[in-house]
C-alpha positions in Angstrom: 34.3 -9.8 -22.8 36.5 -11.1 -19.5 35.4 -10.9 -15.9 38.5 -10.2 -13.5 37.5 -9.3 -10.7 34.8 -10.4 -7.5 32.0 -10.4 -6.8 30.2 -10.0 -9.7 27.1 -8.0 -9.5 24.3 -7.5 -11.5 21.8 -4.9 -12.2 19.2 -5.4 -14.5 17.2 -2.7 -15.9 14.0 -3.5 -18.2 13.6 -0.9 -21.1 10.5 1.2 -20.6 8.6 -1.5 -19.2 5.4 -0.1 -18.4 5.4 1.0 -22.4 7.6 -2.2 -23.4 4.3 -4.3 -21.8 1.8 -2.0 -23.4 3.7 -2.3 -27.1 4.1 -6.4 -26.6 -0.1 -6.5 -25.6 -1.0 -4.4 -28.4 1.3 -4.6 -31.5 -0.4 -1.9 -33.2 1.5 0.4 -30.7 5.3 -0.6 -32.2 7.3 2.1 -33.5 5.1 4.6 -31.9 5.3 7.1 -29.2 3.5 5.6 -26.6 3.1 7.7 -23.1 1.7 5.5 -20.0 -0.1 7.4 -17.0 -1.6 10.4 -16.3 -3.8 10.0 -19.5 -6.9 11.6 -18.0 -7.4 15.3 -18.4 -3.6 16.2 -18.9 -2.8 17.0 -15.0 -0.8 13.7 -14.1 2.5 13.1 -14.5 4.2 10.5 -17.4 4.9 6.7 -15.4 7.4 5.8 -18.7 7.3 6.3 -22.0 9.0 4.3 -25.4 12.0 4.9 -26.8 10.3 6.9 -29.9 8.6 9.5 -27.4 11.9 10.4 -25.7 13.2 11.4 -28.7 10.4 14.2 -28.8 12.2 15.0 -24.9 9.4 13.3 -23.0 10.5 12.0 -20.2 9.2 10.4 -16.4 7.8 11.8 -14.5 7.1 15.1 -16.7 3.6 16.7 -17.0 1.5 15.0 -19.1 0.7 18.4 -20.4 4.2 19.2 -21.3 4.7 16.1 -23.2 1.5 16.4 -25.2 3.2 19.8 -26.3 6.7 18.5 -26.7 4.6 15.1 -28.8 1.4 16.0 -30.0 1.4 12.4 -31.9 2.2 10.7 -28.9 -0.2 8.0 -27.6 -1.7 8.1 -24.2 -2.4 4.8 -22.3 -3.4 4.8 -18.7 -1.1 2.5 -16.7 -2.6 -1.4 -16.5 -1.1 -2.7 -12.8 -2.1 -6.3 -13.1 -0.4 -6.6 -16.2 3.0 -4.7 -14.9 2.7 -6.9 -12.0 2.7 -10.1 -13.6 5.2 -9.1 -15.8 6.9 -8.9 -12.7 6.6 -12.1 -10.9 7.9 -13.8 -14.4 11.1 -11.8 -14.0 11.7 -12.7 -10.6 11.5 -16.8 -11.4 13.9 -16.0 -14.2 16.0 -14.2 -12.3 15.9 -17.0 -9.5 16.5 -19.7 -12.1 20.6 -18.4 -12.4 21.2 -17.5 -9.2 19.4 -17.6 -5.8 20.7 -14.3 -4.7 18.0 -11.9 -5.9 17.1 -8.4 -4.6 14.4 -6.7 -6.0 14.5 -3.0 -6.1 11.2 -2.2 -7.7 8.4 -3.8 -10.4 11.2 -3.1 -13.0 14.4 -4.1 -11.9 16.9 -6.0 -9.3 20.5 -6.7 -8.2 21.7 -10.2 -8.7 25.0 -11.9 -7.4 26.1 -14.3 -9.5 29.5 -14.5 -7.5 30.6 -18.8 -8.1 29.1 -19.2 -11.2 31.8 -20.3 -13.1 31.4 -24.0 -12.4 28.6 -23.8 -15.0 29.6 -21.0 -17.0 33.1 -20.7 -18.5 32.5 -16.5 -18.2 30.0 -14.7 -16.1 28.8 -12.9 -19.5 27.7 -16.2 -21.1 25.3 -16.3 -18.4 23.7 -13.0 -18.4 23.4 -13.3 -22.3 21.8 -16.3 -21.6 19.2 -15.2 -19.3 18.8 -12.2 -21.1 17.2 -14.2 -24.1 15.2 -16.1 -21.7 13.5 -12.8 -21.0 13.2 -12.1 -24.6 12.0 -15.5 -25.4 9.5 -16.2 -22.9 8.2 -12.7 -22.1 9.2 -10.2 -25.3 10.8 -7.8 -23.0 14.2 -6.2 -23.5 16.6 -5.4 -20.7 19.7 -3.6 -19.8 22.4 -4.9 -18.0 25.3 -3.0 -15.7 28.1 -5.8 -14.9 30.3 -4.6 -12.4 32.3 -5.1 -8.3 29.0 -3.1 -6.5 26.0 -2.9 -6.7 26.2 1.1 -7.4 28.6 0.8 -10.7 25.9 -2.3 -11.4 23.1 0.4 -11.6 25.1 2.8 -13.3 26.6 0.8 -15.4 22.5 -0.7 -16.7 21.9 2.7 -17.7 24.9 3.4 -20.3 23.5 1.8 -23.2 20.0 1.2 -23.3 17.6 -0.1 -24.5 18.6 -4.2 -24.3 22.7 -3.1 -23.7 25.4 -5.3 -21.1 27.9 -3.0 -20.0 30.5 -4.2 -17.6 31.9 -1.1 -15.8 34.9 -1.8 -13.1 36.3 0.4 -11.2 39.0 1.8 -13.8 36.1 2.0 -16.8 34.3 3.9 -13.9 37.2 6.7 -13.7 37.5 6.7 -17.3 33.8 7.3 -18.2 32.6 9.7 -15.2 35.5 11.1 -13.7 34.8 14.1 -16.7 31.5 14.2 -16.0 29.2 16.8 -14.5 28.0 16.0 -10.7 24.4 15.2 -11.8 25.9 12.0 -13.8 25.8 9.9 -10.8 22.4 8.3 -10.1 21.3 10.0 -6.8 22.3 13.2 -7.6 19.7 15.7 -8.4 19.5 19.3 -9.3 19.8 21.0 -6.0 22.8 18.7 -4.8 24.3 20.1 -7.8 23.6 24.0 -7.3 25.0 23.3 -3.8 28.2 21.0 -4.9 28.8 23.8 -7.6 28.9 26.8 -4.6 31.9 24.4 -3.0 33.4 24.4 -6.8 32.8 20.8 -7.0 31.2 21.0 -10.3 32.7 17.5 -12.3 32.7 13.3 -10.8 36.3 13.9 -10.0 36.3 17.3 -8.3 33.9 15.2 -5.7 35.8 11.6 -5.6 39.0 14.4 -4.3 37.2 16.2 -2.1 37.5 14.9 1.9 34.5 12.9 2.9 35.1 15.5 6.2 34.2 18.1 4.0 31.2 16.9 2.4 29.8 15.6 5.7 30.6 19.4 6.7 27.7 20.4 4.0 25.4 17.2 3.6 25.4 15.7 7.3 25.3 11.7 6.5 24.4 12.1 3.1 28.0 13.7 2.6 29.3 9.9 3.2 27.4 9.1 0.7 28.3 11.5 -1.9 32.2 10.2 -1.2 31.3 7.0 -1.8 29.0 7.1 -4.7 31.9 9.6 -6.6 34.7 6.6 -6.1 32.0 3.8 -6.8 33.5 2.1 -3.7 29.9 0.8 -2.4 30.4 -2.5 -0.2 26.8 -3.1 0.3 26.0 -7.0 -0.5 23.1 -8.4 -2.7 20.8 -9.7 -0.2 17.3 -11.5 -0.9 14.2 -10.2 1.0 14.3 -12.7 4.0 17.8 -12.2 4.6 17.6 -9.1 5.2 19.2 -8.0 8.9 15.9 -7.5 11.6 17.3 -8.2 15.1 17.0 -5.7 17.2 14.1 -3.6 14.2 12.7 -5.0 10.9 12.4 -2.0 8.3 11.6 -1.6 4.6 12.4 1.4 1.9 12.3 2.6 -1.1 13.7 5.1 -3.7 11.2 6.5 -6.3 11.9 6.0 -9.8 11.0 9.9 -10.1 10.4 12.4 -7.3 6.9 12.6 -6.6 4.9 15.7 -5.0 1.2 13.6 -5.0 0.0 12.8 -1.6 -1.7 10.2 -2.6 1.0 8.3 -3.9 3.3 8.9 -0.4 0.1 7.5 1.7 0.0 4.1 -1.1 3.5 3.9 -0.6 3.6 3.9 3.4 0.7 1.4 2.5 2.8 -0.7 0.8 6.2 -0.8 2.7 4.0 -1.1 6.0 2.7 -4.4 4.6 6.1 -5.7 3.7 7.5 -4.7 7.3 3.9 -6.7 9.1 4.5 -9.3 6.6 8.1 -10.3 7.3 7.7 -9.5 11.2 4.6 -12.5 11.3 6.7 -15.0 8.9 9.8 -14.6 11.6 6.9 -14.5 15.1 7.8 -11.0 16.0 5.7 -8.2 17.3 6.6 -4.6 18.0 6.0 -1.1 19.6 7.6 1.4 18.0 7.2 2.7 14.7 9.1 4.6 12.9 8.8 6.5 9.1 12.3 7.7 7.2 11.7 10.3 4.6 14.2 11.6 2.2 13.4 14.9 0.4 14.7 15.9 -3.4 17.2 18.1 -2.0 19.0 14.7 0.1 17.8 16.1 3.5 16.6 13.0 5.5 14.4 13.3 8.1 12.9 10.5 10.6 10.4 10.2 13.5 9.1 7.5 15.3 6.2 6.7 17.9 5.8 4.1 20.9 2.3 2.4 20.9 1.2 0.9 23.8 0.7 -2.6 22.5 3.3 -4.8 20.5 1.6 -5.3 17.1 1.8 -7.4 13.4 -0.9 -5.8 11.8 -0.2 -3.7 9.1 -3.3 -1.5 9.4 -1.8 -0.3 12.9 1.3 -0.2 11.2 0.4 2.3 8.3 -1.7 4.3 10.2 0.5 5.3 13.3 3.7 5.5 10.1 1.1 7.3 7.9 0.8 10.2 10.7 4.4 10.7 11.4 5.2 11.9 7.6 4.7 15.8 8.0 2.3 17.2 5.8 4.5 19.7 3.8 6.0 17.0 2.1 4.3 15.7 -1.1 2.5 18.8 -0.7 5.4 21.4 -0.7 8.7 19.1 -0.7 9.3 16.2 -3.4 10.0 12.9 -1.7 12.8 10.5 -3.2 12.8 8.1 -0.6 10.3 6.7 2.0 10.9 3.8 4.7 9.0 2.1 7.4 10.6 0.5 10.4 8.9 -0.9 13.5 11.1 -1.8 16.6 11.5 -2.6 19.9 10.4 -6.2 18.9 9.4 -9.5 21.0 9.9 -12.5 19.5 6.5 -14.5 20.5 6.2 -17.2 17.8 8.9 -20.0 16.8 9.2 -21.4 12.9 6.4 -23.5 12.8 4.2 -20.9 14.5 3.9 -22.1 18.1 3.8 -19.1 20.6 6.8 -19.3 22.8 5.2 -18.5 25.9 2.1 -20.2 26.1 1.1 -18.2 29.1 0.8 -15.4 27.3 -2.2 -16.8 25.7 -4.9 -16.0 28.5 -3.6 -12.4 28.2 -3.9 -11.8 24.8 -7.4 -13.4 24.8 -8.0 -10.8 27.3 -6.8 -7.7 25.7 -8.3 -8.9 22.7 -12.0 -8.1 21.1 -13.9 -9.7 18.7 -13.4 -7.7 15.8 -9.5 -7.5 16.4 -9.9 -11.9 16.7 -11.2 -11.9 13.3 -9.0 -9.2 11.4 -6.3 -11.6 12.9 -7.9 -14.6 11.4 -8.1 -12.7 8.2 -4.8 -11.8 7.9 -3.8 -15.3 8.8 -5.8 -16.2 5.6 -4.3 -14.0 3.4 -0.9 -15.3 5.0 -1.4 -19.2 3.5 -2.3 -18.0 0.1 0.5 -15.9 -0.4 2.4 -18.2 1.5 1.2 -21.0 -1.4 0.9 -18.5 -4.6 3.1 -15.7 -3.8 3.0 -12.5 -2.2 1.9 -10.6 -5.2 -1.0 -12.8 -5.3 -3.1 -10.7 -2.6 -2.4 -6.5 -2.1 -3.9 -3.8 -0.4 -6.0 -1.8 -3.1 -4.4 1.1 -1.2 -1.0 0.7 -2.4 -1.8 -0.2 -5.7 -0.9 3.4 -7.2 
């Protein structure tokens, strides 16, 4: 297999981790229909499941209750975090070992750019062979590989023959493979985006890639410019690690669910979480901010976002999560399914330089000022937990909040 054409992305996919971990830690479990989450009393939902549940038609994201119908045989585990997020870390030094441009998209998988890497590999598939046995070998995980241009056709491509395939999909193979496809074959595209294409009679890949972006945009607002794009697999988004990540003017952080999710609980663990990335990255880089912002995108593609000016800049991410955490309207996770949640704060002042001097030293007497004792030692605190994750890595220390 030949690579002819630039860059060359990566998207790497691990086959039902949070079941592939759970086989690998208890080999009892192979060759068995193994279902993780929502074990308790039938009302959660399934987090991932093995390869010989799905056959049964269990699925994520399902009701547990359905898929103890669909496999009564089926084994239940309720989902171990520590062990998924260790799992996790290893990945992430493998990954970084081959090339240094890494994005990680969730516990389970990331875009790599391994653009220049023939001065040490004759054939960009040599390497991703390579580092796919290194998972094997050191952790006894499979994964799945989509070779192509973009990151999109990458993720699509990770998805065409699982579990532990390497598919390279260019822009021709994409045509070939998808054009006759229904809508719904392109990742991002759910059922009502469907129902709605199929009223326009857009009901195939390629009745959308020939339908004017005008149109769509006509229908969909800005998500119609995505739907143009996605159907021609012309994404020109780059592979970007964490810190390099644009934050002039705002620093933000997002994220797509794996499966829609309708749980409260889990939308106020996930603010949690990205709110903590966004107070993270602003202290590394000696910014502070005032207005916060939440961006919240329903099953249905409709995006929504609204924002809120405090009255003093901030870092923290307590202040962070709660001022985000009120902004997200309460019909959604309650009525509407979210697919996407984000967290932006803005209107920032840089006040630190790179070794962690403050830039105006005047501003010291004020802050002392404004500040009282308890708020003096959160900040102490969260300088703490700063060093160690700083020294062991930033999954070392989380927020037992965002731990669902």
């Amino acid at each position: 297999m030949m690579i002819d054409f630039s860059p060359v992305i990566l998207h790497v996919d691990m086959d039902a981790f949070f079941a592939a971990v759970e086989t690998r830690n208890n080999p009892h479990l192979k060759g068995k229909p193994v279902v993780v989450g929502g074990a308790l009393g039938g009302r959660g939902v399934v987090s991932t499941c093995s390869y010989e549940a799905r056959k049964y038609g269990v699925h994520s994201g399902m009701p547990t209750g359905r898929a103890k119908q669909l496999c009564p045989q089926a084994i239940f585990i309720s989902a171990g975090l520590k062990g998924y997020v260790y799992a996790s870390a290893c990945l992430q030094s493998i990954f970084e070992r081959y090339t240094p441009m890494v994005q990680p998209i969730s516990v389970d998988e990331a875009f790599l750019d391994i653009s220049g890497t023939e001065r040490k590999y004759n054939n960009p598939i040599d390497l991703v062979q390579e580092m796919k046995n290194e998972v094997w070998e050191k952790l006894h995980l499979t994964c799945s590989v989509g070779v192509s241009p973009t990151r999109y056709l990458a993720k699509l491509g990770s998805g065409l023959n699982k579990p532990n395939g390497l598919t390279i999909l260019d822009h021709e193979k994409f045509r070939e493979q998808f054009f006759p496809r229904p809508v719904d074959a392109l990742w991002g595209i759910g059922e009502s985006t469907k129902k709605s294409l199929a009223k326009k009679g857009i009901l195939t890949v390629a009745d959308l890639a020939k339908t004017d972006s005008k149109i769509l945009k006509r229908i969909f607002g800005k998500n119609g410019d995505t739907l143009s794009v996605m159907s021609r697999g012309t994404d020109t988004g780059k592979v970007m690690r964490f810190d390099d990540l644009p934050h002039d003017k705002s620093m933000s952080h997002e994220t797509t669910m794996r499966v829609d999710i309708q749980d409260p609980s889990l939308i106020r663990a996930t603010i949690l979480w990205l709110s903590d990335k966004v107070a993270r990255r602003m202290r590394k880089k000696g910014y502070v901010g005032k207005t916060i912002s939440v961006k919240i995108r329903s099953s249905d593609f409709k995006t929504i976002t609204r924002a809120n000016t405090i009255q003093r800049n901030t870092d923290r991410c307590d202040i962070i999560y709660d001022n985000a955490l009120k902004l997200v309207p309460k019909e959604y996770g309650m009525k509407i399914k979210v697919r996407l949640l984000g967290v932006r704060v803005s209107h920032l002042k840089k006040i630190r330089n790179s070794r962690g001097e403050r830039l105006h030293p005047e501003d010291n007497l004020q802050l002392e000022l404004l500040e009282d004792v308890s708020e003096i030692q959160i900040n102490k605190l969260t300088g703490a937990v700063d060093a160690i994750r700083d020294k062991y890595g930033e999954n070392v220390i989380k927020y037992a909040g965002s731990m669902r």
